[in-house]
FILO-742970 format. One record per residue: residue in one letter; residue number from 0; z, x, y of N, C-alpha, C in turn. Coordinates in nm, 3 decimals. Layout:
N
A; NUM; Z; X; Y; Z; X; Y; Z; X; Y
...
This chain:
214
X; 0; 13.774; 9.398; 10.485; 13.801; 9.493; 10.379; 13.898; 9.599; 10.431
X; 1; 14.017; 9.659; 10.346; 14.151; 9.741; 10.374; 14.113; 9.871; 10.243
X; 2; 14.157; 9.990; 10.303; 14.171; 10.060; 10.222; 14.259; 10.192; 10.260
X; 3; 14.320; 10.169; 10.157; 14.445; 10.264; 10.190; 14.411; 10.430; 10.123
X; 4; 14.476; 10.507; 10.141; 14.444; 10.649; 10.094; 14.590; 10.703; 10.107
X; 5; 14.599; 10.810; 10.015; 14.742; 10.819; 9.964; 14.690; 10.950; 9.955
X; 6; 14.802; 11.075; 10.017; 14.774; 11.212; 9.967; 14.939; 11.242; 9.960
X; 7; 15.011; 11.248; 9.835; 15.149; 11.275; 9.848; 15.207; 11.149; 9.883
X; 8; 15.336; 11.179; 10.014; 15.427; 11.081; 10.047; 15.347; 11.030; 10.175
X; 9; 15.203; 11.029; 10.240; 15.144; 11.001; 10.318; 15.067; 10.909; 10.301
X; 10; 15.027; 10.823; 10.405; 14.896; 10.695; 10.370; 14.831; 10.660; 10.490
X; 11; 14.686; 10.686; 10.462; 14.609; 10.636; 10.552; 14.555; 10.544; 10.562
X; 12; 14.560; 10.431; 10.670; 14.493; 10.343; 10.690; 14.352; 10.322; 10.710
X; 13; 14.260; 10.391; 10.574; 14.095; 10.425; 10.635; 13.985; 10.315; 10.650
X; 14; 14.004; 10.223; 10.576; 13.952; 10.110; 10.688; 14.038; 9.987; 10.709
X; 15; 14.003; 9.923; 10.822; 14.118; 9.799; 10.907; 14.041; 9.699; 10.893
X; 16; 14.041; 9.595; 10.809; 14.000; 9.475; 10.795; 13.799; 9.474; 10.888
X; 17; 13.720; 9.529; 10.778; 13.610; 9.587; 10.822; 13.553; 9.454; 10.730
X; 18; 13.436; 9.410; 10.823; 13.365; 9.270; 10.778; 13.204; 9.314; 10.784
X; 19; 13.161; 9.295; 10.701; 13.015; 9.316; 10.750; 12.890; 9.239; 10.632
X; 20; 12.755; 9.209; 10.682; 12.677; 9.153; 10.587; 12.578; 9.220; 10.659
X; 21; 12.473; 9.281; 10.580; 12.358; 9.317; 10.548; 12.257; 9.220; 10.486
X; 22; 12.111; 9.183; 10.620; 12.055; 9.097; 10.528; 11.948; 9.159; 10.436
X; 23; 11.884; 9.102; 10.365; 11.725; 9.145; 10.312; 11.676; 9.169; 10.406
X; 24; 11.596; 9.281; 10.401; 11.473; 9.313; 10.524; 11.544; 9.382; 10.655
X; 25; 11.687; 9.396; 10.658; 11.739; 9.426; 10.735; 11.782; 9.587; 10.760
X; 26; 11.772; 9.635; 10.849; 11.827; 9.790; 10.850; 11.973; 9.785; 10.963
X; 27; 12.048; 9.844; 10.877; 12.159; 9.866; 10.997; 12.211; 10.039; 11.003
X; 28; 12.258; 10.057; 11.065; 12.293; 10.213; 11.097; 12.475; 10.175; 11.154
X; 29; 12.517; 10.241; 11.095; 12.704; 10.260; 11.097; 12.704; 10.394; 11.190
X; 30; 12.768; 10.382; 11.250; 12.767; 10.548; 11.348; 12.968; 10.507; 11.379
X; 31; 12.970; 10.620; 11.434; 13.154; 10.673; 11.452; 13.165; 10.855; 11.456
X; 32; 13.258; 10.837; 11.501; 13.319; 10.979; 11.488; 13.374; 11.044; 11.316
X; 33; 13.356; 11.153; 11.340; 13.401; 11.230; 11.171; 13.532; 11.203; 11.181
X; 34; 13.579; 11.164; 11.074; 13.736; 11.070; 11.064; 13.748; 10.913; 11.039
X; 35; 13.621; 10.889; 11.078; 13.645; 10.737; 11.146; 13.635; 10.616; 10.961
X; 36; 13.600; 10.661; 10.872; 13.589; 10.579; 10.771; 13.446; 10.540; 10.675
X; 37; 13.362; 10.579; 10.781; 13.210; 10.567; 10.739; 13.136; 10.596; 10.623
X; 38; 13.216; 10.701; 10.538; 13.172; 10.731; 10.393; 13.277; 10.674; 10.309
X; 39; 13.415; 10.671; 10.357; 13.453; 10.561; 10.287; 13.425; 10.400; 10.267
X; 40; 13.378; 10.372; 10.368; 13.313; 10.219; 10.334; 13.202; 10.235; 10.301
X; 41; 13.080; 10.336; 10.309; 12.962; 10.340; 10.201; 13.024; 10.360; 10.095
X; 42; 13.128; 10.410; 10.005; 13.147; 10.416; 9.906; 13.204; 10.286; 9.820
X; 43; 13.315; 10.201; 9.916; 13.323; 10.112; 9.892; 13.235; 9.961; 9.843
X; 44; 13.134; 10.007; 9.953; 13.037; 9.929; 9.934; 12.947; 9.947; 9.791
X; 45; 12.933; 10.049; 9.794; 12.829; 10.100; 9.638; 12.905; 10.094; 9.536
X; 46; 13.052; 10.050; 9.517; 13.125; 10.018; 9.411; 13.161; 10.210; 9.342
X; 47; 13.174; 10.266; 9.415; 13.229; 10.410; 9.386; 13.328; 10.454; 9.397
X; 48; 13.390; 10.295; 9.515; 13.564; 10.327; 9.523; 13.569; 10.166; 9.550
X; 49; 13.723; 10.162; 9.534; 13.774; 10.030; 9.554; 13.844; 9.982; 9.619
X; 50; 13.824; 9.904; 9.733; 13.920; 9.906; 9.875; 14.036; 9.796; 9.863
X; 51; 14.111; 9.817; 9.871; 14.234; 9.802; 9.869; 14.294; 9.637; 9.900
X; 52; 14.187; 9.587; 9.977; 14.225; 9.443; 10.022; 14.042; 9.388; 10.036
X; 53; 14.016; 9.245; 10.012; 13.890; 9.223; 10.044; 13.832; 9.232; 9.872
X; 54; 13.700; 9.209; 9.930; 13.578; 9.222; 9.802; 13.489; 9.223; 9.859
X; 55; 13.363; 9.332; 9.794; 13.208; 9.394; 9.815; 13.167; 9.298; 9.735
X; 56; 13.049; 9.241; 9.766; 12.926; 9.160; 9.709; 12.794; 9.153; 9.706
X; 57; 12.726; 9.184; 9.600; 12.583; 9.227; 9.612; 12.471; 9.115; 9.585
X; 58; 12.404; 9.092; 9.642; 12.321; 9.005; 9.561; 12.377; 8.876; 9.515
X; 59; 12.508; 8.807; 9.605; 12.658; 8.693; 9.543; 12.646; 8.730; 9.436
X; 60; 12.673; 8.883; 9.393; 12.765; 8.926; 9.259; 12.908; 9.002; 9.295
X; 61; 13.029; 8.981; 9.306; 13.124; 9.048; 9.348; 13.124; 9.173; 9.260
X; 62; 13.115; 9.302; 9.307; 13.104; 9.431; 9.227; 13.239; 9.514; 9.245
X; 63; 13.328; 9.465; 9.329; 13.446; 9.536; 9.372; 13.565; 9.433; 9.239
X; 64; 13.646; 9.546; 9.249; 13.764; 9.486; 9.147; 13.737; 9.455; 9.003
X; 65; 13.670; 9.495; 8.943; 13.636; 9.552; 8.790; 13.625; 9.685; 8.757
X; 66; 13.631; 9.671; 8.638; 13.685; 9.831; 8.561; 13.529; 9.938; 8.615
X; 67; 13.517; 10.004; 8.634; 13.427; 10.143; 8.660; 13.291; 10.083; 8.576
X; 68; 13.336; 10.090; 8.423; 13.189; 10.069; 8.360; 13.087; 9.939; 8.425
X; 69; 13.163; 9.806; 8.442; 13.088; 9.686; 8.499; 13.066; 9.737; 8.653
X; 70; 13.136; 9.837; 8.730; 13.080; 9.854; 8.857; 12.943; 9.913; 8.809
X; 71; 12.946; 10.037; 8.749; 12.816; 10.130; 8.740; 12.760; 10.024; 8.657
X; 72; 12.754; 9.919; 8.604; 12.620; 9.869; 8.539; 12.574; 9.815; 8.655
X; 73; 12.648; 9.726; 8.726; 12.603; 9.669; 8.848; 12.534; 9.732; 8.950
X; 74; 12.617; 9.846; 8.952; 12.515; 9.941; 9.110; 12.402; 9.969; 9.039
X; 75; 12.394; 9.991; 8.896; 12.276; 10.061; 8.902; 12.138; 9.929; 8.898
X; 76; 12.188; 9.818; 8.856; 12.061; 9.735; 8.845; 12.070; 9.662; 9.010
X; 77; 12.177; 9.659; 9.137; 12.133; 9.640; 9.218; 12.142; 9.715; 9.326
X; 78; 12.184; 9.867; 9.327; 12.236; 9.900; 9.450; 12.123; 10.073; 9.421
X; 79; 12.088; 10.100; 9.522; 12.068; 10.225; 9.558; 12.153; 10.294; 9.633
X; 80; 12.203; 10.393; 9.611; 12.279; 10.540; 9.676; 12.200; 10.660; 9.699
X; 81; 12.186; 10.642; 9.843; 12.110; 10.807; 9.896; 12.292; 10.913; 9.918
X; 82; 12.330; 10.984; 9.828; 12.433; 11.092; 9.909; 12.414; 11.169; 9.970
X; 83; 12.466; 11.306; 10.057; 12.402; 11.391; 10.115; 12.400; 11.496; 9.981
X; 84; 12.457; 11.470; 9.841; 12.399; 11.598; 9.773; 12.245; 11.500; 9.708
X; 85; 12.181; 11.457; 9.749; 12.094; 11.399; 9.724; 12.073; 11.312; 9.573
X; 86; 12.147; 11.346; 9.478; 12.196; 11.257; 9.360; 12.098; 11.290; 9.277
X; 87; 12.061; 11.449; 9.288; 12.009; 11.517; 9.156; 12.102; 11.594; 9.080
X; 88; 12.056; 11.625; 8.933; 12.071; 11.692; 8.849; 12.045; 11.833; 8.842
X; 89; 12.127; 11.949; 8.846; 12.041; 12.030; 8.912; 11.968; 12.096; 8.779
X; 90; 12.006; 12.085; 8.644; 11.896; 12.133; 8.537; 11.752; 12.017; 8.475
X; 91; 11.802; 11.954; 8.557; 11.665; 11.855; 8.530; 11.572; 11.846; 8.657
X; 92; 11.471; 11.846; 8.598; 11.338; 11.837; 8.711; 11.313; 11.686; 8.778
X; 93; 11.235; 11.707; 8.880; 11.256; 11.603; 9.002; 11.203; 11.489; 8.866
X; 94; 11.118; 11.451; 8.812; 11.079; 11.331; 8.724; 11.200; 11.315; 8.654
X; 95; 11.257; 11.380; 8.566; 11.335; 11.394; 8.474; 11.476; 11.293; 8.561
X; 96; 11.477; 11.352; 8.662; 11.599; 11.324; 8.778; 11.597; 11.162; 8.802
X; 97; 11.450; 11.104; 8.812; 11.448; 10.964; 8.873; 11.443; 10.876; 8.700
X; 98; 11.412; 10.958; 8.598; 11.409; 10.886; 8.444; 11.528; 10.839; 8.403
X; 99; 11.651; 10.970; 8.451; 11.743; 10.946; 8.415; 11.859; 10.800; 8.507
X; 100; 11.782; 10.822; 8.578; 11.836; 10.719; 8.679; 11.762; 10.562; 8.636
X; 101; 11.679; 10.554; 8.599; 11.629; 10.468; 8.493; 11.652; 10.413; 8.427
X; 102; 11.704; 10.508; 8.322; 11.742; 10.463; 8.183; 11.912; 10.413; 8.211
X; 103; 11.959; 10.420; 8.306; 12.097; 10.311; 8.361; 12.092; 10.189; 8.304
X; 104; 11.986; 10.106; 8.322; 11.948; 9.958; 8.320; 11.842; 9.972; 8.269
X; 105; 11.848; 9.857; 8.108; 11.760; 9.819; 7.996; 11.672; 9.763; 8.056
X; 106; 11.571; 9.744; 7.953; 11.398; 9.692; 7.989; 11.329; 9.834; 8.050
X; 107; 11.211; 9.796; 8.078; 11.113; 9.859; 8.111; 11.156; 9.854; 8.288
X; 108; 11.130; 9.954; 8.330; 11.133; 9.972; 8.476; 11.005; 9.911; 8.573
X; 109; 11.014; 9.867; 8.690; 10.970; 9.793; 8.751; 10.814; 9.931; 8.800
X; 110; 10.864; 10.079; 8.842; 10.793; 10.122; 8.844; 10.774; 10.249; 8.785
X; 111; 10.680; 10.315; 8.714; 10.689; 10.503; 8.719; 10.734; 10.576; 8.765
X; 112; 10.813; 10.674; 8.676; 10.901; 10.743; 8.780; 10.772; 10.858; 8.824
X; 113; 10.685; 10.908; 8.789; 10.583; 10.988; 8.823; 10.512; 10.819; 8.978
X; 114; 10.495; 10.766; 8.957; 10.461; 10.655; 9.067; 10.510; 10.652; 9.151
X; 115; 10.637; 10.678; 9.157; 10.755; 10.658; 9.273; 10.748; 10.775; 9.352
X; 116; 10.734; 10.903; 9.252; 10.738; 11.017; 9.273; 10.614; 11.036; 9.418
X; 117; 10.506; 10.970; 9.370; 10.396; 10.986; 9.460; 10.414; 10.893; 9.585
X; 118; 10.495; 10.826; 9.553; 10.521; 10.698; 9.684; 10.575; 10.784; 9.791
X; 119; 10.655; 10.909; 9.772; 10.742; 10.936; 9.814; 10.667; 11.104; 9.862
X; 120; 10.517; 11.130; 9.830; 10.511; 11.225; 9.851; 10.533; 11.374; 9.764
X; 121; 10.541; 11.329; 9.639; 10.584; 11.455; 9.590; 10.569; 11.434; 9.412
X; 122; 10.396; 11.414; 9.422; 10.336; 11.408; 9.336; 10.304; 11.519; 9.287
X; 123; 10.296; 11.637; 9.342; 10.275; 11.786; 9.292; 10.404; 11.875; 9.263
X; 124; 10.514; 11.806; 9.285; 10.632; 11.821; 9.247; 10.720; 11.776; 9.136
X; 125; 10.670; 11.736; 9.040; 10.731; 11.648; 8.974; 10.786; 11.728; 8.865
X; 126; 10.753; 11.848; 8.814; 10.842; 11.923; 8.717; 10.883; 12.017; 8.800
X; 127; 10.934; 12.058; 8.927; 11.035; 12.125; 8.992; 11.141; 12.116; 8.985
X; 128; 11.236; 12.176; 8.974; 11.390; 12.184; 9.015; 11.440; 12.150; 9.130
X; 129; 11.571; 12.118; 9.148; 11.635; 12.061; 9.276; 11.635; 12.198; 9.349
X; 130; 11.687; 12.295; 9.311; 11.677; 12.458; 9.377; 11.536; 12.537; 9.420
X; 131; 11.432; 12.455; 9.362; 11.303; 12.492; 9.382; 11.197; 12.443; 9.479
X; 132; 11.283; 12.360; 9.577; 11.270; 12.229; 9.647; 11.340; 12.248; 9.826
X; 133; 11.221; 12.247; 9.904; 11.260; 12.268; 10.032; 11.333; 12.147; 10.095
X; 134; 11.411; 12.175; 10.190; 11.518; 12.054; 10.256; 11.469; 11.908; 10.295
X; 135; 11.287; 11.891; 10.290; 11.252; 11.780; 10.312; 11.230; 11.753; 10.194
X; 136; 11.166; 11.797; 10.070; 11.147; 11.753; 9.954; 11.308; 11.691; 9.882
X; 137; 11.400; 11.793; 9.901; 11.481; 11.717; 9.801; 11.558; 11.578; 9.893
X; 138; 11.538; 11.538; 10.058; 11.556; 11.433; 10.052; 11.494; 11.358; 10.006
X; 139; 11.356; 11.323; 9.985; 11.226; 11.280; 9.899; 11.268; 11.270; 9.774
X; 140; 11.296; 11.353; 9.702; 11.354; 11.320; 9.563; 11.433; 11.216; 9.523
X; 141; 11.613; 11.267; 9.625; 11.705; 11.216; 9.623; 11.665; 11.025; 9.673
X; 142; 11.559; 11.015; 9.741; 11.552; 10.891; 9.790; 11.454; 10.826; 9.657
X; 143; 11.390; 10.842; 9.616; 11.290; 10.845; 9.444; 11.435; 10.806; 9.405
X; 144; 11.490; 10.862; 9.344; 11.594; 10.832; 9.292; 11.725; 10.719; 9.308
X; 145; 11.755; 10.708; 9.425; 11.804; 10.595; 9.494; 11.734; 10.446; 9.444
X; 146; 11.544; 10.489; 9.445; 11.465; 10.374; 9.454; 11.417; 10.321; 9.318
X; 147; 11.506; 10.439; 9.202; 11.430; 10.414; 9.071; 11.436; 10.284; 9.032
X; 148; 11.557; 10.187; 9.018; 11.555; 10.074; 8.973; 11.548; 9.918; 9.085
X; 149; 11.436; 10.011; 9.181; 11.387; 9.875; 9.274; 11.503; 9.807; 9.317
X; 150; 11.612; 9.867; 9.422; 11.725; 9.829; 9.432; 11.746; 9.724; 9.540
X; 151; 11.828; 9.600; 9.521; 11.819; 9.511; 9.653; 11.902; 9.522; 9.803
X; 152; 11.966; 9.652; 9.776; 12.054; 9.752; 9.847; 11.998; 9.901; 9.847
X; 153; 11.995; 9.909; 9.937; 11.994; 10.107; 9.952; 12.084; 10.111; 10.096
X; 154; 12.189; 10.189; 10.018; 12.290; 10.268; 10.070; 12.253; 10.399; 10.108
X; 155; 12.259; 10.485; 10.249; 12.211; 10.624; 10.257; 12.358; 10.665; 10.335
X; 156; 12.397; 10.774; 10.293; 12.528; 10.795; 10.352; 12.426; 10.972; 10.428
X; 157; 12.414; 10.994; 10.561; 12.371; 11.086; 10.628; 12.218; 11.157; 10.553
X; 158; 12.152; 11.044; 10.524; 11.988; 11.140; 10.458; 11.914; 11.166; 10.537
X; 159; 11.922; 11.241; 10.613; 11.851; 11.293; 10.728; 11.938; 11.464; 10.809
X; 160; 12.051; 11.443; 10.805; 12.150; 11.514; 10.832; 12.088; 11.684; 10.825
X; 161; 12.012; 11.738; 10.749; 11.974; 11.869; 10.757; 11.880; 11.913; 10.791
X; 162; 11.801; 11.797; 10.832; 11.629; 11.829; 10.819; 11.572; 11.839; 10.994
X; 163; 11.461; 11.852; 10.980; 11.358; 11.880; 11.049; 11.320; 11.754; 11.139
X; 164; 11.308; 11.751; 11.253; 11.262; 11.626; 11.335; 11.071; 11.592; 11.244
X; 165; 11.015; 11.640; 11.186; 10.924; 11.570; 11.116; 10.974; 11.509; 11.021
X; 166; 11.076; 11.609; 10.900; 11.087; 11.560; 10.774; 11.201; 11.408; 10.814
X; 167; 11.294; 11.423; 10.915; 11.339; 11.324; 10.948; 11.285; 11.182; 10.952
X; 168; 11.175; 11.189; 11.048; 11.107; 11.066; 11.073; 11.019; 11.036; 10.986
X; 169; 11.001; 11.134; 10.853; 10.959; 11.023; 10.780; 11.042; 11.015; 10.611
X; 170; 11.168; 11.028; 10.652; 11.264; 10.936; 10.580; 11.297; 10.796; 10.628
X; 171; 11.307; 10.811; 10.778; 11.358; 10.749; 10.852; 11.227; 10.622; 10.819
X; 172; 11.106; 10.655; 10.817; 11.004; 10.591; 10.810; 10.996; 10.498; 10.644
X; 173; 11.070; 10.583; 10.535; 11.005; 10.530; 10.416; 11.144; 10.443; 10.398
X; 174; 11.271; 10.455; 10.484; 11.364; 10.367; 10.446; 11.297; 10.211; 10.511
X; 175; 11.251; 10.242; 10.603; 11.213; 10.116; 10.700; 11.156; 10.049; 10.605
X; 176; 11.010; 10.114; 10.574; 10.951; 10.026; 10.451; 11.051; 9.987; 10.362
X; 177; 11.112; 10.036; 10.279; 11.181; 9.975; 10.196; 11.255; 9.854; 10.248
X; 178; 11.257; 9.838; 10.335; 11.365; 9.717; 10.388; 11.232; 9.613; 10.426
X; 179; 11.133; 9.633; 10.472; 11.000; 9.597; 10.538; 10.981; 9.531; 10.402
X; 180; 10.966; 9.568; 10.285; 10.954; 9.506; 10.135; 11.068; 9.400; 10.108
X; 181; 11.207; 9.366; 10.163; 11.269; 9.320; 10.157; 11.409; 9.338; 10.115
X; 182; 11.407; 9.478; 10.112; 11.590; 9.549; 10.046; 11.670; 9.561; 10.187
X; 183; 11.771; 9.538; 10.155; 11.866; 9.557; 10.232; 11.919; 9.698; 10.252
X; 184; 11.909; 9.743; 10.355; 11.913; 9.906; 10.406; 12.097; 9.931; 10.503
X; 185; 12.143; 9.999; 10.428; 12.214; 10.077; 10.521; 12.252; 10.212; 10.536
X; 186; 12.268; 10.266; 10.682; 12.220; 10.386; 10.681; 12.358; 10.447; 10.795
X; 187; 12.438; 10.575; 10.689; 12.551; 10.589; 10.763; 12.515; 10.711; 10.811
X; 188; 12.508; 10.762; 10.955; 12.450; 10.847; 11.033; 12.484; 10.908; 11.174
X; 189; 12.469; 11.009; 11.184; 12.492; 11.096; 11.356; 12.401; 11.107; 11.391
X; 190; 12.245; 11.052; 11.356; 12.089; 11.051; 11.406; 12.091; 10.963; 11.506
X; 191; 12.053; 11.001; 11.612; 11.949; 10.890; 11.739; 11.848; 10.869; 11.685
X; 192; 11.789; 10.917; 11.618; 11.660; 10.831; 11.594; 11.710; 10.788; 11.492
X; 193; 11.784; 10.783; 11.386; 11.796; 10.672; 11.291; 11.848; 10.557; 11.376
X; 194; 11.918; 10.563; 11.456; 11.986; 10.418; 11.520; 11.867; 10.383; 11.607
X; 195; 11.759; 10.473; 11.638; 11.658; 10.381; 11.676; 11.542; 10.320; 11.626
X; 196; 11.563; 10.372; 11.488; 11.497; 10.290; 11.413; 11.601; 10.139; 11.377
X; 197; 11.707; 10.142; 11.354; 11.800; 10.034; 11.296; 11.762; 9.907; 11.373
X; 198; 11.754; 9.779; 11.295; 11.751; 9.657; 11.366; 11.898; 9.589; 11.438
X; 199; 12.013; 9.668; 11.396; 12.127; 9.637; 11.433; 12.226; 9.780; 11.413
X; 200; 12.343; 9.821; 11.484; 12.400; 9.916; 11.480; 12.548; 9.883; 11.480
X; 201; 12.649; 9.896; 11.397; 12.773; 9.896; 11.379; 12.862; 10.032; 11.397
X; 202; 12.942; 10.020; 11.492; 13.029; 10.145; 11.505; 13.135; 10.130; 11.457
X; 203; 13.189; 10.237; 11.370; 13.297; 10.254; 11.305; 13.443; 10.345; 11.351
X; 204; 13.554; 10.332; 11.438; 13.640; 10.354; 11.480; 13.793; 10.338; 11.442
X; 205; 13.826; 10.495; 11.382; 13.976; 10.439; 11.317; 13.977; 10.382; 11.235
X; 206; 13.831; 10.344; 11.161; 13.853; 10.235; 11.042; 13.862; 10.101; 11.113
X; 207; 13.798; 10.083; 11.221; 13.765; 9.944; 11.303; 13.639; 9.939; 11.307
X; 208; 13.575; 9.816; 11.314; 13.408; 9.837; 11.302; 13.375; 9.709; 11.383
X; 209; 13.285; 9.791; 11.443; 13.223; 9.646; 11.585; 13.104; 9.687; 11.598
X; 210; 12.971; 9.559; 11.612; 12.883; 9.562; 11.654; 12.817; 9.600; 11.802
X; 211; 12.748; 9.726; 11.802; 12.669; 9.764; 11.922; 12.531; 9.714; 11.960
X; 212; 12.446; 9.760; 12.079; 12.297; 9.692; 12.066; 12.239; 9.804; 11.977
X; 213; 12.136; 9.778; 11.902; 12.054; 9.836; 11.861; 11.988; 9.966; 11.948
């Protein structure tokens, strides 16, 4: 996968023919230097941008190279996105936050968003605000939300990044499960302990990407 970036009469080469597969059940962790491409290929990957050479595939559904609306129907019935603004609403309350993420993709949802809510710890939270919400809760939220439509992908681009060596390890802990259930986890990060949780670790350089040990 190639992706070019254009500011003016300038162009960057931000990623260099970058290959990668994520299995079910699998956790991987992307690490690199700031510069190196790492939120641009989570984005690529979640169908939020469109890289320039190559094709993203979810589930053998190609989600790259269609118009915006067929990407977002697609991410939302297979892909989860953790961002670092955690992917709330900030006038809607934490339930309200994972409903709306819901109602993306028809039928009945696989689980409660008040259910999820408690999966996640933050069952006494559920009509709070994103502003009303300490730095471990709204990763908790933001990850509820990621998980509303039982995704066969979860994408986390730095969810851990502000927090607390407790609240850390147990994000770090509820992504595992999720992959432990069988989703495919990736997790773009400057954490040692996220890469020691990861079953495999890819470093990202210049927009070059090579496999490290775990």
């Amino acid at each position: 996968m190639y992706r070019f970036l254009r500011a003016g009469d300038e162009e960057t080469l931000a990623l260099r023919g970058v290959s990668l597969r994520v299995r079910r059940g699998e956790t991987v962790a992307v690490v690199g230097p700031s510069g190196a491409g790492k939120s641009t290929l989570l984005s690529c990957l979640a169908g939020l941008d469109e890289p320039s050479g190559g094709e993203v595939r979810v589930a053998g559904v190609r989600i790259s190279h269609r118009p915006e609306t067929e990407r977002a129907r697609l991410r939302a019935r297979h892909i989860g996105v953790l961002l670092q603004t955690r992917n709330l609403v900030p006038h809607l309350d934490v339930r309200d936050n994972v409903r709306l993420a819901q109602s993306a993709v028809r039928g009945r949802p696989d689980v409660r968003a008040t259910d999820l809510l408690e999966q996640v710890g933050l069952a006494g939270r559920t009509r709070a605000l994103p502003q009303q919400l300490s730095g471990g809760e709204l990763a908790r939220a933001g990850l509820a939300v990621a998980l509303a439509n039982s995704p066969e992908v979860l994408l986390a681009d730095e969810p851990t990044g502000e927090l607390d060596g407790d609240s850390e390890r147990l994000i770090l802990r509820m992504l595992r499960d999720r992959a432990d259930l069988g989703c495919a986890v990736l997790i773009v990060t400057h954490s040692a302990e996220a890469v020691r949780v990861a079953d495999r670790v890819i470093t990202l350089d210049d927009g070059r990407a090579g496999d490290v040990p775990a």
